[in-house]
N, C-alpha and C positions, 0 to 999 in steps of 0.2 A: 450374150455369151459368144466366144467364139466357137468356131467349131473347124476341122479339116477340112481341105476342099474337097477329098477322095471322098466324100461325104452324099451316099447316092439320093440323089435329091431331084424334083425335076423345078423347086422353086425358083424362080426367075435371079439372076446373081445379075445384079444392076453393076454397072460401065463407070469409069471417069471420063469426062468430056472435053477435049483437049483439038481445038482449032475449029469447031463445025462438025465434031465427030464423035461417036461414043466408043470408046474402046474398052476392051477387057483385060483389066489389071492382071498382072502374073502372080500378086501377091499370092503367098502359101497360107493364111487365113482369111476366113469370112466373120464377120457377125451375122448370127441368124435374126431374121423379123419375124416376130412374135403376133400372130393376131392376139390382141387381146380378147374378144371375143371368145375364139377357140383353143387358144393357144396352140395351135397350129404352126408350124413354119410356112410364111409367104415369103420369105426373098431373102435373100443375103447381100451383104454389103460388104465387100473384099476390104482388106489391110491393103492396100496401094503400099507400093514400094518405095525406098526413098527415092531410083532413080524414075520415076514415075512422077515422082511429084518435083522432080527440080526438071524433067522435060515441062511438063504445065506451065510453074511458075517461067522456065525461058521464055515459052512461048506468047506467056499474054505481055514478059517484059518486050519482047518484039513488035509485038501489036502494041504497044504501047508507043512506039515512034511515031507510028502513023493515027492510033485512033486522039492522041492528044492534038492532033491539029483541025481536028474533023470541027466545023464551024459549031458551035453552041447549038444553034437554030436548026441543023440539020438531026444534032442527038437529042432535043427534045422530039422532033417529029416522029424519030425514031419510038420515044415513050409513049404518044399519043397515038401510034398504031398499037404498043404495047399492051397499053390498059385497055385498050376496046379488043383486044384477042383475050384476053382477061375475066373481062366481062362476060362475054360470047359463049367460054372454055369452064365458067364458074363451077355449074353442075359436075362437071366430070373431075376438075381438080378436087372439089367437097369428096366425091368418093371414094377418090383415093387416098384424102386427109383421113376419113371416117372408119377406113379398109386396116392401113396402120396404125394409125393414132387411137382410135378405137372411141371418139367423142363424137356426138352427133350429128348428122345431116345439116340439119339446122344451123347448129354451132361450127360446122365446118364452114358453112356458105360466109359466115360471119369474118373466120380467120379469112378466107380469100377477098370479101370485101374488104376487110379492115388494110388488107395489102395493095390492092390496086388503087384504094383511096392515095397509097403512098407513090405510087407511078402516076397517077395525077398529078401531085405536087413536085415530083420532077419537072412535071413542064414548066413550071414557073422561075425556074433556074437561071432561063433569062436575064429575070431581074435581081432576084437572090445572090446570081454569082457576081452581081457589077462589082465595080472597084471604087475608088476613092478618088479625085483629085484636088488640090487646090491650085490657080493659077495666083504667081506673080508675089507667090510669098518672100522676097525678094527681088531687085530687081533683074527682069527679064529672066527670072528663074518660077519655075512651075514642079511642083511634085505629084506625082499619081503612082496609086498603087493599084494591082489589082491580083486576081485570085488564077492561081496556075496549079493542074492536078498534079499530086503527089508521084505518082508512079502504076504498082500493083499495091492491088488492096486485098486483104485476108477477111474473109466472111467465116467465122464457126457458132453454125445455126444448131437452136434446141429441138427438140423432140415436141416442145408441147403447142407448136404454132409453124406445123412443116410448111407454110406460106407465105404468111403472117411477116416473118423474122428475115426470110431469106429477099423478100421485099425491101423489108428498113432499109438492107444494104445496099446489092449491088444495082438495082435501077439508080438509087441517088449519085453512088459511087463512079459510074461511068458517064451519068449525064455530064457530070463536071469536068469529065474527060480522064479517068483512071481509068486500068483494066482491072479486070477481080478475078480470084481464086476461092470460090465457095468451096466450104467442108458441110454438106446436109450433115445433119443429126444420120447416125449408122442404123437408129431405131425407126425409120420411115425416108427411106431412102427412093422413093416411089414419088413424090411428089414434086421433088426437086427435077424431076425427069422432065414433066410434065412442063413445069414453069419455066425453064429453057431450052426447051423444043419450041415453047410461042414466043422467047425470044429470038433467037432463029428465025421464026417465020414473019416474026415482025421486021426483018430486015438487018438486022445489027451485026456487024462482020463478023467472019470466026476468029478467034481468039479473044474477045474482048471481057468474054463472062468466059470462065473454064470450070471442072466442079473436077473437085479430089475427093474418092472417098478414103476410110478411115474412121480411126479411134485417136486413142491420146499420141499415138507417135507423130500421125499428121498433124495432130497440132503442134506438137514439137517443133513440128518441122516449121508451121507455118511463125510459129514465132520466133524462129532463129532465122531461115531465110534472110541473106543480107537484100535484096531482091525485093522483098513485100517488106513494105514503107507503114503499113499501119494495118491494125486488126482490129476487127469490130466482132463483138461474142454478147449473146445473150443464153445465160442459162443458172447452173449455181453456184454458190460462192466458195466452193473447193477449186473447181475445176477456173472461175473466172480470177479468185484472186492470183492462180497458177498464174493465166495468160497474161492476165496483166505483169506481173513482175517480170515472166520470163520477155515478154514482150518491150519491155519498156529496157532491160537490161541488154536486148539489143539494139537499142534507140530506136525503136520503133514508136509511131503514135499507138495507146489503146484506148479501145471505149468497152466495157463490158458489163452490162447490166445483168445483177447476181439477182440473189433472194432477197425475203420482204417477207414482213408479218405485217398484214395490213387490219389498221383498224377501223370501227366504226365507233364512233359515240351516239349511242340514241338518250337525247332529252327528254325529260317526263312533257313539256308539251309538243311534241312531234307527233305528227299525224301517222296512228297506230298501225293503222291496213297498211298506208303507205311504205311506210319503215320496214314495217316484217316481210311484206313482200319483198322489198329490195335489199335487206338481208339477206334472205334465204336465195335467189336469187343468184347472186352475186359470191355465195358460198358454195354452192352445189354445182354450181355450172361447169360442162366439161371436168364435171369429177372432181373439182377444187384445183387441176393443173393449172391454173394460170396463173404468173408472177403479179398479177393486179387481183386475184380473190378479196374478196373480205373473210378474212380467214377469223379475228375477235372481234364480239360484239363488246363494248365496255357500257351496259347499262346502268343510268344515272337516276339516284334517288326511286323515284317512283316508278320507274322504268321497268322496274325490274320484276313488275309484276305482270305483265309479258312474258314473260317465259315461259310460262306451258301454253302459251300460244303460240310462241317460234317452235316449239316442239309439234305441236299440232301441224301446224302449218306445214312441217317438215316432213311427219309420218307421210303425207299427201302426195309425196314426191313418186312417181316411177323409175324403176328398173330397169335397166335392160338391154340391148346394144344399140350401136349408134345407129344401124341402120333404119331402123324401128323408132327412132326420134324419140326417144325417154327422156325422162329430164336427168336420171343420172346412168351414165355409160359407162365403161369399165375404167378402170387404170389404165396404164400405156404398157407397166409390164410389172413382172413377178416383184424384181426386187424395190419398186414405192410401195406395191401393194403392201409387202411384209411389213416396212418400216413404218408406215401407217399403221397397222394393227398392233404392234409394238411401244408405239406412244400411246394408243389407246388403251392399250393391258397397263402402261404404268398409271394411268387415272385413277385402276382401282386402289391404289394404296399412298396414291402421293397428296391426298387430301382433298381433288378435287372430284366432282361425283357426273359419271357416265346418266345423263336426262334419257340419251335416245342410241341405243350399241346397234350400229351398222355391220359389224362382222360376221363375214359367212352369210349374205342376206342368199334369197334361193330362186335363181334367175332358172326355170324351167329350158330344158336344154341345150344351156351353155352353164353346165356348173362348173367346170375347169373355167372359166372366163375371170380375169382380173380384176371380179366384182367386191366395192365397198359400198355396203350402202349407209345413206347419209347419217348423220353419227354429231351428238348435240355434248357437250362436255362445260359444265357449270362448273364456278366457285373454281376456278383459275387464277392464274396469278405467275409471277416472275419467280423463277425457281421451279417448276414442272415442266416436264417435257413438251406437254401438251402448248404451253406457253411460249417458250424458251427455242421451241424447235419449228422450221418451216416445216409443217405438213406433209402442206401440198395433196391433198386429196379433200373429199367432200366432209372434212372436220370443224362444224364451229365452236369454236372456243367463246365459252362467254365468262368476262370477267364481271362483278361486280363494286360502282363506284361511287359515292356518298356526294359529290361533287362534280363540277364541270373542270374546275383545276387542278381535282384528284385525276378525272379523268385525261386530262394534257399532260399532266406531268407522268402518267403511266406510259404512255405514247412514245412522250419526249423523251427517256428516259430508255426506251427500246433500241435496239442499236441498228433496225433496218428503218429507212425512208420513202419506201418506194411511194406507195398509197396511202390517204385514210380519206375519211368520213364522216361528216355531221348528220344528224337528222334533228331539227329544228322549227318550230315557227318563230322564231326570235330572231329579227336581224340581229340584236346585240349579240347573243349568241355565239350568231356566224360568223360577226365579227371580228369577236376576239378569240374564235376559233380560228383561223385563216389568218391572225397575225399572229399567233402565239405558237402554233402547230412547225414542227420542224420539216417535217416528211415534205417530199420536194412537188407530189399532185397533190391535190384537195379538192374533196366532190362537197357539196353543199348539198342537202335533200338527193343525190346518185351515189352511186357506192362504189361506182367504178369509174375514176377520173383518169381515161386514158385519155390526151389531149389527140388531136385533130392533126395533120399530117403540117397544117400552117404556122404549127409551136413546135416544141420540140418534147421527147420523151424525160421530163425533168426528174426521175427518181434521186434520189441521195442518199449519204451517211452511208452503210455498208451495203444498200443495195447498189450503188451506183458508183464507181470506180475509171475516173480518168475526167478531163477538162470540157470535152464537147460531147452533146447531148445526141440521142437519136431523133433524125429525120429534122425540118425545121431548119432556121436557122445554125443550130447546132450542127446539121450535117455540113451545111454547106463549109462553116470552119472546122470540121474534122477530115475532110476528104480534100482540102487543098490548103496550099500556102500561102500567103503573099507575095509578091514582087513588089519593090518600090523604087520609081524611079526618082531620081531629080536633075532635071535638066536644064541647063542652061543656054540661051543662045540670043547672045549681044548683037546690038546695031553696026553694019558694017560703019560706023562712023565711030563707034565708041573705041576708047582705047583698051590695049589689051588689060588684061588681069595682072595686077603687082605679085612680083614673088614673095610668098610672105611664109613663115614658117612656124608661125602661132595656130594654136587651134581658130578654123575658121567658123564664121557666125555669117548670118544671112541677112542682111540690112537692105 
């Protein structure tokens, strides 16, 4: 929510970062930070102005003259102080993930790894960013191409990986020699503090990384900007199919990875304990916020006599806040909380039947806390909300399926790609799982096939919106262009070139 600035408060009202510096926006509102734990006000996150945010983007366009010439080898070294400050800084960035985000200790240290793994694989950019050439494709003619950074780059990170996401971006983004304009999520505006102050100390000039805060105007802003060349967004597909269009309609590059209903299939011979555990798992974790959950289980034939075993299995789960390492921790804030509970109220009547009712569970003294606890919903299907709608909290949905091609074609027939799932002992199975499945990851016996910083983030179909992928390969052609030369250069003995006026060809 927003709120007035006159607002007497002593919560910390966090800065935009503009040259090496943190300043205090004039904007006339804030968004408040919500613990979700207490519901508490910890910190505000100002509405940045628009002249606020075209000072930023001038400036890292200025840094831009100069950081695009900086040797390759000199911005990886840069990265490779970056991730060992990273490393070093884990614990204290986790708390701050854990403080606002409200997910666990544990699972925090997870999002900070899972981000410096990606500043690791900027060093490799090296070889990643080479070019192309051939010599002598005619005579005494040779062509090479190779990769030149775009400009300023636009980062608008989510809420549910304040680390995690603001990583995908701008370390890859500037190895290749762009500047960037990060928008943190206005819901944990505390951690992004954190991760460019050790860029900073890691060495990396000022202006090169700058951070705007804001809500939907800066993005506006950031997608109209004639100035920033491309935006990269992960979050949902309101706000992403937004950027994308507005974004692209300024000729901008976009990548922006939305939502996902991610499924599993479990086979009647998959190994049982195996399976349930990495269900459950995979569903509950960080309170179900994460765009790779397994959020439907689609049990096959025999399968499906398991289920009051996923239920069991799940009662088992604890409570509680993040700092306290539970297995389920609060929401991030009021309003998923609601909408979660709300698709759960319509299971009572839309046919499919509540196993396991998480609402209102009783977290002894944090009952105001943005508590859901885990919550099992059987006899699902296409056409319930519970189905039909991303979550996004600690809800599994279980469908039931009489087949393996009943079960692919429920899948296939879904309109997000981000993730699914097998559980199997059948190579054939897996086989013709993983060629028939459209969804752009696929886990085999894992439930959550987030690829490795050396591929690329491959979601699809309406989770995944625009041509190059996150981190991988894919960053590297999303954050730069080609050049391509062709050159020619005759023997002083040869004669000159004939004037000709035909389209020419290269012999």
């Amino acid at each position: 929510r927003q709120s007035a600035t006159n607002r007497r408060t002593f919560a910390k009202v966090y800065k935009n970062y503009l040259n090496g510096k943190w300043v205090a926006s004039k904007g006339t509102s804030q968004f408040d930070i919500i613990s979700p734990s207490t519901t508490e006000v910890i910190g505000h996150t100002p509405q940045s102005t628009e002249a606020e945010f075209n000072e930023i983007v001038a400036n890292a366009q200025e840094t831009f003259k100069e950081w695009s010439e900086v040797p390759i080898s000199q911005k990886v070294r840069y990265m490779l102080k970056y991730q060992e400050l990273l490393k070093q800084n884990q614990g204290d960035i986790a708390k701050m993930i854990t403080k606002e985000h409200g997910k666990s200790l544990v699972d925090s240290e997870g999002d900070v790894f899972r981000g410096f793994e990606v500043v690791e694989h900027a060093c490799s950019f090296t070889s990643l960013g080479m070019g192309e050439t051939v010599e002598n494709v005619a005579r005494n003619v040779d062509i090479y191409s190779y990769r030149r950074p775009l400009g300023v780059i636009g980062g608008i990170c989510p809420f549910n990986f304040p680390a995690m996401i603001p990583l995908w971006m701008y370390p890859l983004a500037i190895t290749l020699g762009n500047t960037a304009v990060i928008k943190p999520s206005e819901k944990v505006a505390g951690t992004a503090e954190i991760l460019i102050d050790l860029l900073a100390e890691s060495g990396v000039p000022n202006g090169v990384v700058n951070v705007v805060q804001g809500g939907k105007d800066t993005v506006t802003q950031m997608c109209t900007h004639p100035d920033i060349k491309a935006v990269s967004f992960v979050g949902g597909n309101a706000a992403g199919e937004y950027i994308y269009k507005t974004a692209s309609n300024h000729g901008k590059r976009a990548q922006v990875n939305m939502g996902a209903k991610n499924h599993a299939i479990v086979m009647p011979d998959a190994d049982k304990e195996d399976a349930i555990n990495a269900l459950v798992g995979a569903c509950f974790g960080s309170a179900g916020q994460r765009c790779m959950a397994i959020s439907v289980a689609v049990m096959v034939g025999e399968s499906q006599q398991w289920i009051p075993e996923i239920v069991e299995k799940t009662k088992g789960l604890t409570i509680g806040i993040g700092e306290e390492n539970k297995d389920i921790s609060p929401m991030n804030n009021k309003a998923a909380l609601q909408r979660a509970e709300n698709i759960i109220a319509s299971s009572e009547s839309d046919g499919s039947k509540i196993l396991l009712d998480g609402r209102k569970p009783n977290v002894p003294g944090y009952e105001n806390g943005f508590f859901l606890g885990p919550t099992v919903i059987d006899h699902a299907g296409p056409g319930m909300p519970c189905y039909d709608d991303e979550i996004f909290a600690p809800v599994m949905v279980i469908v039931r399926a009489n087949t393996m091609d009943e079960a692919i074609k429920l899948i296939n027939d879904n309109e997000y790609g981000n993730g699914v799932a097998i559980f199997t002992r059948s190579g054939n199975h897996a086989r013709k799982f993983q060629h028939e499945i459209e969804a752009g990851q696929v886990g085999i016996n894992l439930p959550i096939p987030v690829p490795l910083p050396m591929f690329s983030f491959t979601g699809n179909k309406a989770s995944m919106w625009g041509t190059s992928n996150f981190y991988g390969k894919g960053a590297v052609s999303f954050y730069t262009q080609w050049k391509t030369v062709t050159a020619r250069w005759k023997e002083e003995s040869d004669e000159a070139q004939k004037l000709q006026t035909h389209f020419p060809t290269m012999k």
